[in-house]
C-alpha positions as CSV (number, residue, x, y, z in Angstrom):
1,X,24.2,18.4,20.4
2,X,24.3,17.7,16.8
3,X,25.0,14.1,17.7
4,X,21.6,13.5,20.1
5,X,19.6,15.0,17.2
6,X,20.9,12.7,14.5
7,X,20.0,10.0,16.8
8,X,17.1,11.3,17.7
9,X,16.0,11.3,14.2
10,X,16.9,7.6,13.4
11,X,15.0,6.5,16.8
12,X,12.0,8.2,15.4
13,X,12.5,6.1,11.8
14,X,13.2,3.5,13.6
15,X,10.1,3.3,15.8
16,X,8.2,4.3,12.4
17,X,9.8,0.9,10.7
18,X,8.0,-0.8,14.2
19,X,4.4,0.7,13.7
20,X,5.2,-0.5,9.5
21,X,5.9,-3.9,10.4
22,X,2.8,-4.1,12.8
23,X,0.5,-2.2,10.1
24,X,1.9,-5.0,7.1
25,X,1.0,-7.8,9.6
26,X,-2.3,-6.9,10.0
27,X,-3.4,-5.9,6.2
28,X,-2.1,-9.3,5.3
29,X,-3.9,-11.7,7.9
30,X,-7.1,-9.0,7.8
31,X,-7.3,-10.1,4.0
32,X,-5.5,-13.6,3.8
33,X,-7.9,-16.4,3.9
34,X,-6.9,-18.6,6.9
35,X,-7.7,-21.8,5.2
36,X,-5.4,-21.5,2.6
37,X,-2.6,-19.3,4.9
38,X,1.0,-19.7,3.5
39,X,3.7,-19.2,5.7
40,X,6.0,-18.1,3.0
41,X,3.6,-16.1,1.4
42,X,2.7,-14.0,4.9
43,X,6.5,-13.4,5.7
44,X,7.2,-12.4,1.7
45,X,4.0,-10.1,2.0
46,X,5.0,-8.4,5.5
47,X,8.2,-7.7,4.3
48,X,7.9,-6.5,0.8
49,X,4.8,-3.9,2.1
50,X,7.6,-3.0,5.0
51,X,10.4,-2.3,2.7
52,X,8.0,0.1,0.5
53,X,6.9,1.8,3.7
54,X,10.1,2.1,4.9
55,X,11.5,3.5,1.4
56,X,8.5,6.3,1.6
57,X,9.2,7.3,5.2
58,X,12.1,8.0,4.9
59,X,11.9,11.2,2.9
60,X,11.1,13.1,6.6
61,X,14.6,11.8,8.0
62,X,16.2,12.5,4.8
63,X,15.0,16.6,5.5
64,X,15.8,16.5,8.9
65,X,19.5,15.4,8.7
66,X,19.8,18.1,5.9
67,X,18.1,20.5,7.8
68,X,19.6,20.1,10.9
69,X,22.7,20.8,9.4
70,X,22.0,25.1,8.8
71,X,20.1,27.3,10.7
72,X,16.8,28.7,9.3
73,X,16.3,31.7,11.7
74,X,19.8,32.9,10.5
75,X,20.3,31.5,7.2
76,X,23.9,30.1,7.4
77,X,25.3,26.6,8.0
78,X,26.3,25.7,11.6
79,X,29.4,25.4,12.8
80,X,29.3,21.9,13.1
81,X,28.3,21.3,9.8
82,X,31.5,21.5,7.9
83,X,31.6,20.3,4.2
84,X,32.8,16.7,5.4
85,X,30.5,16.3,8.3
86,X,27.7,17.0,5.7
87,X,29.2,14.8,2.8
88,X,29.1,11.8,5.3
89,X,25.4,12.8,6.3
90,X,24.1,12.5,2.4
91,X,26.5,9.4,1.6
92,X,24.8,7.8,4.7
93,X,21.4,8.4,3.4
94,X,22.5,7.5,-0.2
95,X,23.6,4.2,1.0
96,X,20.3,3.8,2.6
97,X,18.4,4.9,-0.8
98,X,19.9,2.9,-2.9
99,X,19.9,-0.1,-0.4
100,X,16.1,0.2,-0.1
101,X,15.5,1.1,-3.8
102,X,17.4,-1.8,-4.7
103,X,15.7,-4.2,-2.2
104,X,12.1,-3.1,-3.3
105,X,13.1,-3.8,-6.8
106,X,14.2,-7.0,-5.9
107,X,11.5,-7.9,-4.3
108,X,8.7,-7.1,-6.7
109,X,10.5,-9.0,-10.2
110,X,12.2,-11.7,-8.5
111,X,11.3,-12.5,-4.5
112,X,7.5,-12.3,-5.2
113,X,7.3,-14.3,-8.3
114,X,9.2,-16.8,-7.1
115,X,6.8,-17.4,-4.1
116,X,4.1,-17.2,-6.4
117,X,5.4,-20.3,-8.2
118,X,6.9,-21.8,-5.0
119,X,3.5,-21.5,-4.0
120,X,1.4,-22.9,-7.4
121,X,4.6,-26.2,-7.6
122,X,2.8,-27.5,-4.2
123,X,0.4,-30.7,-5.4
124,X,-0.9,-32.1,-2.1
125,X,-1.1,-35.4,-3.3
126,X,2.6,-35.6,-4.7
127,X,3.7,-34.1,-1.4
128,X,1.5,-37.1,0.5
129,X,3.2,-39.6,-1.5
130,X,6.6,-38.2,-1.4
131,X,6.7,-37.8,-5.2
132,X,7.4,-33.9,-5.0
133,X,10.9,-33.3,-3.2
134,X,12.0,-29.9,-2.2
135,X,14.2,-30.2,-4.9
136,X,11.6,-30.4,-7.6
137,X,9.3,-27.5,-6.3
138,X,12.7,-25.0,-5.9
139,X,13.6,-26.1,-9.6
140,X,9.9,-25.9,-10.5
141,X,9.2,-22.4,-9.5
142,X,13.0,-21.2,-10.0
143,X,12.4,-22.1,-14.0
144,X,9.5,-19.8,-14.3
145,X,11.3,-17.0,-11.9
146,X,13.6,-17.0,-15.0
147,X,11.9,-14.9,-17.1
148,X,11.5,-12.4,-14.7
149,X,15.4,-12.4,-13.7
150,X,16.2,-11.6,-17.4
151,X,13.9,-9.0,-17.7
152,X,15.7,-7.3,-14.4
153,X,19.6,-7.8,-16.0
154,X,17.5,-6.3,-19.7
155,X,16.6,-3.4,-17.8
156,X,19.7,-2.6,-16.0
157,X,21.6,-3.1,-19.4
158,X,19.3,-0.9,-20.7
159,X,19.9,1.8,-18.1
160,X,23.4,1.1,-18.7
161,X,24.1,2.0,-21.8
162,X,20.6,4.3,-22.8
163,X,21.8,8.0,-23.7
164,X,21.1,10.5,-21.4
165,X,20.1,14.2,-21.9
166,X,22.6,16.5,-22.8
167,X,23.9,19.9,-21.3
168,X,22.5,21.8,-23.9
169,X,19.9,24.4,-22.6
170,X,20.4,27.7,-20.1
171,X,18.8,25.5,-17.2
172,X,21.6,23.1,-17.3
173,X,24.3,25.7,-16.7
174,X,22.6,26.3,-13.1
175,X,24.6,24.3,-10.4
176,X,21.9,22.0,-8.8
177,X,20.9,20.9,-12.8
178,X,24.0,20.2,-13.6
179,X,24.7,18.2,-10.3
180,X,21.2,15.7,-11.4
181,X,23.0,14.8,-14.6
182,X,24.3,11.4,-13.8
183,X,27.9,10.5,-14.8
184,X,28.0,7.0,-12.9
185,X,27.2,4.4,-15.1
186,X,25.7,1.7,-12.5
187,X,24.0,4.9,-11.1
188,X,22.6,5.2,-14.3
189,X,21.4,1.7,-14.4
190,X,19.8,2.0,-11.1
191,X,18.2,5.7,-12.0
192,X,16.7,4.2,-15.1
193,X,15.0,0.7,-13.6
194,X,13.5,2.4,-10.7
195,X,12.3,5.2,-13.6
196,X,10.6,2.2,-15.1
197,X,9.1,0.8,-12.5
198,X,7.6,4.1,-11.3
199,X,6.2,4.5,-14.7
200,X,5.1,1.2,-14.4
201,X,3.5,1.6,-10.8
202,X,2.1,5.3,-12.0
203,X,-0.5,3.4,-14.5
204,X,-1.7,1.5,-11.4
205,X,-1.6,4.2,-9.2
206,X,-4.0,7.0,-11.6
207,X,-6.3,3.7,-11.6
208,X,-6.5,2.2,-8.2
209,X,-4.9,5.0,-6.1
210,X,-6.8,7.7,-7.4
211,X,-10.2,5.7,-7.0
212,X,-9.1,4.8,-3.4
213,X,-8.5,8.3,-2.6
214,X,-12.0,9.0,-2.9
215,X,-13.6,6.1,-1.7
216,X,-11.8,6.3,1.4
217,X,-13.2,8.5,3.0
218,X,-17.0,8.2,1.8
219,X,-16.7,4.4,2.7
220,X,-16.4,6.1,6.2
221,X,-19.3,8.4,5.6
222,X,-21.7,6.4,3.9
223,X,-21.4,2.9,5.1
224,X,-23.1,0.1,3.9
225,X,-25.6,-1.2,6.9
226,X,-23.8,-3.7,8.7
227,X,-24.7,-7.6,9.1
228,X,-26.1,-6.8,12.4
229,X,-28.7,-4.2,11.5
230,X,-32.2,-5.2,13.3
231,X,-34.0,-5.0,10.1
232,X,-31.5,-7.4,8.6
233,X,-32.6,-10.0,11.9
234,X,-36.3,-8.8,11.8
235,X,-36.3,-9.6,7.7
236,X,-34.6,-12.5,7.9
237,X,-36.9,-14.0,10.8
238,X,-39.9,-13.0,8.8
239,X,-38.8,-14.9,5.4
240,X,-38.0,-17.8,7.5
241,X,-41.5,-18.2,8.9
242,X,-42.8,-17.5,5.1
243,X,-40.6,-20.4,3.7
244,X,-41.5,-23.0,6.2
245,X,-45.0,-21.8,6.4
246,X,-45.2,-22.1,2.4
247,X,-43.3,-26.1,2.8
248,X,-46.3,-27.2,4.9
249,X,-48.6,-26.7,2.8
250,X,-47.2,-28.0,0.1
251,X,-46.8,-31.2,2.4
252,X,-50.2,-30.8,3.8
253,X,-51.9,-30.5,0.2
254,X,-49.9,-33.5,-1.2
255,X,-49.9,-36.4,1.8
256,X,-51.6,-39.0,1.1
257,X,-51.2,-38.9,-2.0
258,X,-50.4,-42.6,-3.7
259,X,-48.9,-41.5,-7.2
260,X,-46.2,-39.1,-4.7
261,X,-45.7,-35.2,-5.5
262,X,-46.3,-33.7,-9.0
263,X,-43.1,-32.6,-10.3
264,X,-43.9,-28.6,-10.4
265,X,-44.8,-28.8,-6.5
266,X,-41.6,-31.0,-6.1
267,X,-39.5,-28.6,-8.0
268,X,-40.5,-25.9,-5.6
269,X,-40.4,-27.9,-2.5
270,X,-36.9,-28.0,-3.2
271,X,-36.2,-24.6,-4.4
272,X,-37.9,-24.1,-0.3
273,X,-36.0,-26.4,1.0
274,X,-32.4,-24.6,-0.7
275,X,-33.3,-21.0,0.1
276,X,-34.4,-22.2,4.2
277,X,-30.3,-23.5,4.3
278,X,-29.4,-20.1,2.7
279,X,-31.9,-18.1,5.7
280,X,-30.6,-20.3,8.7
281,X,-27.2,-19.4,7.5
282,X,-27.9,-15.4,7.4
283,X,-30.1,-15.6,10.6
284,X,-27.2,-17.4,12.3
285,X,-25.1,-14.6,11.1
286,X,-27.4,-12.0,12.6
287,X,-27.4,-12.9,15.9
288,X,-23.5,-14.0,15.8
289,X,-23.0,-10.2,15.0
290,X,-25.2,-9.1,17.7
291,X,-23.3,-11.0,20.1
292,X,-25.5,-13.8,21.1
293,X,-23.6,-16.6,22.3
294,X,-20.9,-14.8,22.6
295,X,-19.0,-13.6,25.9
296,X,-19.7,-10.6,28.0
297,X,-16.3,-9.1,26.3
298,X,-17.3,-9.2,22.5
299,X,-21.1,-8.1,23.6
300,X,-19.7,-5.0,25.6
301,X,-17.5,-4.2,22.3
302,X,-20.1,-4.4,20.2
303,X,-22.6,-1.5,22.3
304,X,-18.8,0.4,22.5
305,X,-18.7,0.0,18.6
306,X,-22.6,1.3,18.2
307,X,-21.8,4.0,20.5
308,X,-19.4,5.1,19.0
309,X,-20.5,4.9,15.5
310,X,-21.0,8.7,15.0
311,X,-17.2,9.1,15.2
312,X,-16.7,7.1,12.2
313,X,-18.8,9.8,10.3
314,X,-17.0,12.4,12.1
315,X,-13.7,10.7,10.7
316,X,-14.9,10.3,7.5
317,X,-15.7,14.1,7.2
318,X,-12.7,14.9,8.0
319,X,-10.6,12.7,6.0
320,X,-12.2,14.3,2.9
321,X,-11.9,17.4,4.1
322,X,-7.8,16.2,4.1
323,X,-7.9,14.8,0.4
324,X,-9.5,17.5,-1.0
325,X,-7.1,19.9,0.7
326,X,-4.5,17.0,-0.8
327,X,-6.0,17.2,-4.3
328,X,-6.2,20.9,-4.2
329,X,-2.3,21.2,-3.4
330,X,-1.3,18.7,-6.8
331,X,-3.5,21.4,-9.1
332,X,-2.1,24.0,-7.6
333,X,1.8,22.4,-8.2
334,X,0.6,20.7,-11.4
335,X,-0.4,23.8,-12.9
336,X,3.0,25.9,-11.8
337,X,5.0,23.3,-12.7
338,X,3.2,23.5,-16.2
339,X,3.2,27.3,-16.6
340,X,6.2,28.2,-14.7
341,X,8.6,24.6,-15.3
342,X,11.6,26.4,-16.7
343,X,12.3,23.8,-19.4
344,X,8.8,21.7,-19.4
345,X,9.4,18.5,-21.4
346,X,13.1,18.5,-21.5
347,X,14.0,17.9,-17.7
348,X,10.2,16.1,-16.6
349,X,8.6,19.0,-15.5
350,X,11.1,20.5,-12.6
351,X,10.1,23.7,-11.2
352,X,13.0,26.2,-10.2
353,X,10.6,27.8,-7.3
354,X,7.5,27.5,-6.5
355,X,5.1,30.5,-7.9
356,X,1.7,30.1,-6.0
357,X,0.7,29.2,-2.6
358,X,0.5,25.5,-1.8
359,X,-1.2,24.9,1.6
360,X,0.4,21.5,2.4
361,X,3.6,22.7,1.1
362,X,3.3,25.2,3.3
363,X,1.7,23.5,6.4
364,X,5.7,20.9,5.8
365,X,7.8,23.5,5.6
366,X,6.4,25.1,8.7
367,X,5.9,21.9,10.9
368,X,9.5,20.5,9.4
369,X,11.4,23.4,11.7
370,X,10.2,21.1,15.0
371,X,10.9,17.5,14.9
372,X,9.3,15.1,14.7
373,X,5.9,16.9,13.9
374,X,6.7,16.9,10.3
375,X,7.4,13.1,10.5
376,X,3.9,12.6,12.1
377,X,2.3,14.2,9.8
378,X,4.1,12.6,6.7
379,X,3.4,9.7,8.2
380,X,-0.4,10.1,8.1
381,X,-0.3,11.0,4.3
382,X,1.5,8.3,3.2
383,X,-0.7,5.7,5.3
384,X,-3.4,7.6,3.6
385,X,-1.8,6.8,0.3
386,X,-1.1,3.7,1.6
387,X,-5.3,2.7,2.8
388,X,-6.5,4.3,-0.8
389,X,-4.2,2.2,-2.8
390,X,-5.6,-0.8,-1.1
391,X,-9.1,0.3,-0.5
392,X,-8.7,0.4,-4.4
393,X,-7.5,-2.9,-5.4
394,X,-10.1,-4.2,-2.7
395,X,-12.8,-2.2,-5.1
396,X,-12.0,-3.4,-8.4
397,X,-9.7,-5.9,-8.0
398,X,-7.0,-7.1,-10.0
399,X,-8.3,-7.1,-13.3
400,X,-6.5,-7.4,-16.6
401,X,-8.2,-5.0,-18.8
402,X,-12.1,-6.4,-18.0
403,X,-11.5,-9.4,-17.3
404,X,-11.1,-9.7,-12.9
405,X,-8.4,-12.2,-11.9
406,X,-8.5,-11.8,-8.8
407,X,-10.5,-10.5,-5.6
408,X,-9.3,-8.8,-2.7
409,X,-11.5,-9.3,0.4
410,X,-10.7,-9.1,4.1
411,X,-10.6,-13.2,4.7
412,X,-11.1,-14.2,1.6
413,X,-8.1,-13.4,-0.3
414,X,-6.0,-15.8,-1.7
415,X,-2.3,-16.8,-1.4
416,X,-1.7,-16.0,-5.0
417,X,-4.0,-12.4,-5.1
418,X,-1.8,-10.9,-1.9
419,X,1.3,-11.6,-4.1
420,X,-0.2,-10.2,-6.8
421,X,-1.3,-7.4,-4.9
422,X,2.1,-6.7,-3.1
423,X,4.0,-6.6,-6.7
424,X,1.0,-4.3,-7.2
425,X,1.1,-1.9,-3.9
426,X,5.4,-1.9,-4.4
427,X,4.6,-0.4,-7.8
428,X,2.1,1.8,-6.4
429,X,4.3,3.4,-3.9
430,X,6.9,3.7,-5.7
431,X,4.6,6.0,-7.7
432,X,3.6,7.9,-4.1
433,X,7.1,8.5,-3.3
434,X,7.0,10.4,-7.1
435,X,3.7,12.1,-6.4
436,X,4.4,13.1,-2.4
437,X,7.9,14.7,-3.3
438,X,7.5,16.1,-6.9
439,X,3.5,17.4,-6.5
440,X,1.8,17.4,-2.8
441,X,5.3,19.3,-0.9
442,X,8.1,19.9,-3.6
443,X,9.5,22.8,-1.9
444,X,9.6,20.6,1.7
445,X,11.1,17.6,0.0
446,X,13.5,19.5,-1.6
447,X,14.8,21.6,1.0
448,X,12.6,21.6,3.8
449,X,12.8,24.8,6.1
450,X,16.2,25.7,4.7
451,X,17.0,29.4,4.3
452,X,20.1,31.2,3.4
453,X,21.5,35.0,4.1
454,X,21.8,37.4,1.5
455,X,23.5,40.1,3.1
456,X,27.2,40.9,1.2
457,X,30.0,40.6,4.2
458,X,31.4,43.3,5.5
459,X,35.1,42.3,4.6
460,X,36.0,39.7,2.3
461,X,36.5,36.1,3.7
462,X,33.9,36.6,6.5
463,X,30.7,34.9,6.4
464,X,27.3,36.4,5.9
465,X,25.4,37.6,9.1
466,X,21.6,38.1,8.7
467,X,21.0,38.9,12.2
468,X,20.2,42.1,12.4
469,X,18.4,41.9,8.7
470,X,16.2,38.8,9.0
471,X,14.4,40.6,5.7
472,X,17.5,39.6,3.7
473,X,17.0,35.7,4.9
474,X,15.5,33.9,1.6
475,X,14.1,29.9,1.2
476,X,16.7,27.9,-0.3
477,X,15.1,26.7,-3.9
478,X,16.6,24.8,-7.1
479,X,17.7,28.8,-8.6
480,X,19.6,29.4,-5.5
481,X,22.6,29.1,-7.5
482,X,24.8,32.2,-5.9
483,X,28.1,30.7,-4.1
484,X,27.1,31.7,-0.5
485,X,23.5,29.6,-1.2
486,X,25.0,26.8,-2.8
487,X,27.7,26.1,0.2
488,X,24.4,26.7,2.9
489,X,21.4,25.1,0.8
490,X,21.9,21.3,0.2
491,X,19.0,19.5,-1.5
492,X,17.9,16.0,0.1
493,X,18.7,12.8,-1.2
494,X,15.5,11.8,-2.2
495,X,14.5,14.8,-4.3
496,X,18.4,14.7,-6.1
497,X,17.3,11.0,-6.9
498,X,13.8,11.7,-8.5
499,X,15.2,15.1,-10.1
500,X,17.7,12.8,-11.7
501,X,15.3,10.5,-13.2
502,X,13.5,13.1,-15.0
503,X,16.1,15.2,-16.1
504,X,18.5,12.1,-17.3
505,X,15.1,10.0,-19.1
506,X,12.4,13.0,-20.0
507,X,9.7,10.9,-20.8
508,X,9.6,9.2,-17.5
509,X,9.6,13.0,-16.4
510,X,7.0,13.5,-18.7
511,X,4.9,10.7,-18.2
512,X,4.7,11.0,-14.3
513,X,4.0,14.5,-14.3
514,X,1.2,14.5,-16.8
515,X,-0.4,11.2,-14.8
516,X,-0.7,13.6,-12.1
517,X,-3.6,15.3,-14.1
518,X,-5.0,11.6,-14.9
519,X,-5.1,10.8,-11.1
520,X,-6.8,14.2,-10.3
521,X,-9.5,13.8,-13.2
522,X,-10.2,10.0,-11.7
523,X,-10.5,11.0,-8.1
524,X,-13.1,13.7,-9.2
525,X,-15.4,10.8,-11.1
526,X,-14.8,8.4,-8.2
527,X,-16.0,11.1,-5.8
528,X,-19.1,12.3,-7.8
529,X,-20.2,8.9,-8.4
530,X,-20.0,7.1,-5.0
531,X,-21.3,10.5,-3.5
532,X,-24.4,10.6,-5.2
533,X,-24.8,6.7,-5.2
534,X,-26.3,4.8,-1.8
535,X,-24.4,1.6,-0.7
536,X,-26.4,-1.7,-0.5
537,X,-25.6,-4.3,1.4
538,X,-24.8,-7.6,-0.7
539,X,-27.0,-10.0,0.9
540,X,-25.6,-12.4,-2.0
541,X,-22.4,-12.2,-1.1
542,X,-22.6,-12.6,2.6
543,X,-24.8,-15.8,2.2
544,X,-21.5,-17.2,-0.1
545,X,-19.2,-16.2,2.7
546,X,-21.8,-18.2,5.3
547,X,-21.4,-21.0,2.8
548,X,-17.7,-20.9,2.2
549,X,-17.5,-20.6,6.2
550,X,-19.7,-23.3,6.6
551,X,-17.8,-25.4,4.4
552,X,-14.9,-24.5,6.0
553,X,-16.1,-26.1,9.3
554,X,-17.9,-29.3,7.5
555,X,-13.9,-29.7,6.3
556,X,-12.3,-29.1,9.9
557,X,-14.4,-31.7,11.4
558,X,-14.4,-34.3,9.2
559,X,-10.7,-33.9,8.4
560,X,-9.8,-37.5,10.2
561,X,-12.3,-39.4,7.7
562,X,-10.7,-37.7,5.2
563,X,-7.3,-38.7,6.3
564,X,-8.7,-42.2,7.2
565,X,-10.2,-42.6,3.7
566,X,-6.9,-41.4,2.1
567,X,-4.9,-44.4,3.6
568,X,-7.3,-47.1,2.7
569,X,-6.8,-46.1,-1.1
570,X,-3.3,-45.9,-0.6
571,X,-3.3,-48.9,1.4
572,X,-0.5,-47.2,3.9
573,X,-1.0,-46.1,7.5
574,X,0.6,-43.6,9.5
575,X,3.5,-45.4,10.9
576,X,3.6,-42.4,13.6
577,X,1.3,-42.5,16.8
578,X,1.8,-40.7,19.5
579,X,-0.2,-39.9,23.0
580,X,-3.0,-41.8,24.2
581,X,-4.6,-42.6,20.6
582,X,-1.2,-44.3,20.2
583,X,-1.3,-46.2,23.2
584,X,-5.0,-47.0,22.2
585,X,-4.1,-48.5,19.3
586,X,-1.4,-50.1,20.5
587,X,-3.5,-52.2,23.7
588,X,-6.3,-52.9,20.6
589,X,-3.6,-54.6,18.4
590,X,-2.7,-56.7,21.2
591,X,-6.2,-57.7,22.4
């Protein structure tokens, strides 16, 4: 039995590491701009934003397999769960940790910039010409990748030989505190760069995050009016007719005229003549987005998507009504944690038990004693997480202080911006896995539904029997420190991890607990603003993107004269020819 539900678990992670993969393909060719579409880049994108994903969903599997190991109605360990059976079930999942943790890392400082350079080595002409070997761009981008390969061996020599608190203090006698102090020295290394980089990925994630939380959900409510709005068409139609009307008269009042066109009529003929390209382009947008042209599939989809329109309100509704319940649940930790933290600064904030009622603690905790409904649900918040922290790059961008360096836009993004935002979104997360099992459900990541018995034995030796006294059965916390809770209740890997960061390096503790606050105070401004202020559609920006799409097209088609005007300068032809333009060629040499 205990076999089929450990498997059962995994198939479940498993199948959620599917839906990730299929969910990172789809944000990175939804935003990639298909003219300039990098192999490299897509496969380094889809599987950096899978490893993050994967890292965060795992914390349901992590309570499960400690869970499954003790029996909640009863509050003692099963009989299958002997001390080794359970020791292999956390080294398992530390492996896994520590593989993922390690890979994420490795990823964001050293994977990612080196496709970013990889990616900026490539000259187009050099590459035609055979000057740039594969050679030259590997060393090219691999010299700059460098710098960010010393920072990483920096920081783990940091971590490796950085003090660490002390066992002074009453909390540190307790078992579970004494167990997060780290005595491994690589351990150490690793605790200490992923406390950096969590720091790191906290500024980001009170920034972008926190606005994304709250735009999220009123992007669903309050939507801009889409391209294909009537009155878009109608207006459009209407300024068409002005602007053509207002270039014949022009014409009209100045033919036959022998000196030509005064320069002020001239000037404005032209400014006519730009703005009727810019109102073909939006008209022809208009009625590509009502579906003219177009088959009977894409027309039928379009009257499905205007029918069902309402639901997107209905959705947005009700994904505010889950982030305020969200934001809610951190006040209500944050402001245990700082009243009731039983030694604030010293150990980042860690709460022994929690105090005051915390609905989506409690709503885990619950669901977490039937498989895999906690694992659904843990999977909608960090998806959640996941949608704000991109809906928030996508809002401001990636900006370095005011200055924007790059834009994030569905088809428009380029190469360079999705590495920048992956390094970005790893950082992020790692800050979400902080903020899910520290602040939203600390009690659930800890020890999920875990109880132990409290009722003495009846003769020494024999184990504790609640049965009959199910008022005696308590919920495993950190100050379960007796010897019966302590061989039942076994804390998850994930929470030991975190625990260990901010008790072993306080001011990461510190810092991500206070940022808490940041994020909280940032969603509430966000909120208030965009709820009070009415979207406008950017009739600017969609005549750039008709433009750029335009252009786009002009370069497609004309790509051969291009190519054919390329070997005259160089005075080289293709020597390759193949099909019947090769056999063409070939019968016109010979004529």
């Amino acid at each position: 039995m205990a076999l089929i539900q450990t498997a059962f678990i995994w198939v479940a992670y498993a199948v959620a590491i599917a839906v990730v993969v299929l969910i990172a393909a789809i944000f990175t060719y939804t935003y990639q701009t298909p003219r300039e579409r990098s192999a490299l880049v897509s496969t380094v994108t889809i599987f950096t934003l899978t490893a993050l994903l994967a890292t965060v969903l795992l914390l349901p599997v992590d309570i499960a397999l400690v869970a499954s190991t003790s029996s909640p109605k009863l509050g003692v360990k099963k009989d299958w769960a002997t001390p080794d059976k359970v020791a292999n079930i956390l080294l398992t999942l530390k492996i896994v940790y520590y593989t993922l943790y390690s890979l994420d890392a490795t990823l964001c400082l050293i994977v990612v910039p080196f496709t970013y350079f990889w990616y900026e080595e490539y000259d187009e002409v050099d590459a035609e010409e055979g000057a740039q070997t594969f050679g030259s761009r590997f060393w090219g981008a691999f010299k700059y990748t460098l710098i960010f390969i010393a920072f990483v061996v920096i920081i783990f020599l940091v971590g490796f030989f950085v003090p660490i608190v002390g066992r002074g203090g009453e909390h540190m006698d307790l078992d579970y505190f004494g167990r997060l102090l780290a005595e491994n020295r690589g351990e150490r290394a690793l605790t200490f760069a992923l406390g950096l980089l969590m720091s790191f990925g906290i500024l980001l994630y009170v920034l972008y995050t926190a606005a994304g939380f709250a735009l999220l959900p009123i992007s669903f409510i309050k939507s801009a009016p889409a391209v294909s709005a009537p009155q878009l068409s109608e207006s459009t139609v209407s300024a068409l007719e002005q602007n053509r009307e207002r270039q014949r008269q022009l014409e009209g009042r100045n033919a036959g005229r022998t000196d030509g066109m005064p320069a002020k009529d001239q000037r404005e003929l032209e400014a006519l003549v730009r703005e009727e390209r810019t109102l073909v382009r939006r008209e022809r947008l208009a009625a590509e987005a009502q579906g003219e042209g177009k088959s009977a599939i894409v027309k039928a989809w379009t009257k499905v998507c205007a029918v069902f329109r309402p639901l997107k309100l209905i959705g947005g509704i009700l994904l505010l009504l889950v982030a305020i319940i969200i934001w809610v649940s951190m006040l209500i930790t944050g402001i245990d944690k700082a009243k009731n933290s039983i030694c604030k600064e010293r150990c980042g904030y860690v709460l022994g038990s929690i105090n005051i009622f915390q609905p989506i603690n409690f709503i885990f905790v619950k669901s977490s004693q039937v498989f895999p409904v906690d694992y659904i649900l843990m999977a909608f918040l960090v998806l959640y997480f996941f949608s704000s922290s991109v809906v928030g790059i996508a809002s401001f961008g990636i900006r370095f202080l005011w200055i924007q360096l790059f834009e994030i836009r569905k088809g428009r993004t380029s190469p360079q911006a999705m590495l920048m935002a992956t390094v970005m979104l790893t950082l992020m997360m790692l800050a979400v896995n902080y903020s899910i099992a520290m602040i939203v459900a600390p009690q659930y990541a800890i020890y999920g539904p875990q109880t132990f018995c409290t009722n003495p034995p009846k003769h020494p030796g024999e184990p504790r029997d609640c049965s009959d006294r199910p008022d005696l059965i308590q919920a495993c916390t950190e100050l379960s420190h007796s010897k019966d809770s302590g061989e039942i209740c076994t804390p998850s890997v994930v929470s030991t991890f975190l625990n260990r960061v901010t008790v072993n390096f306080p001011f990461f503790g510190a810092l991500d607990f206070w940022a808490q606050f940041a994020f909280m105070g940032v969603f509430l401004v966000v909120f208030l603003t965009a709820l009070f202020r009415t979207p406008k559609l950017n009739l600017n920006q969609l005549d750039e993107d008709a433009e750029a799409d335009e252009e786009e097209g002009l370069l497609a088609s004309t790509g051969r004269r291009f190519g054919a005007t390329w070997q005259d300068i160089t005075g080289r032809a293709k020597a390759k020819y193949s099909g019947s333009s090769g056999r063409g060629a070939h019968s016109a040499d010979e004529d």
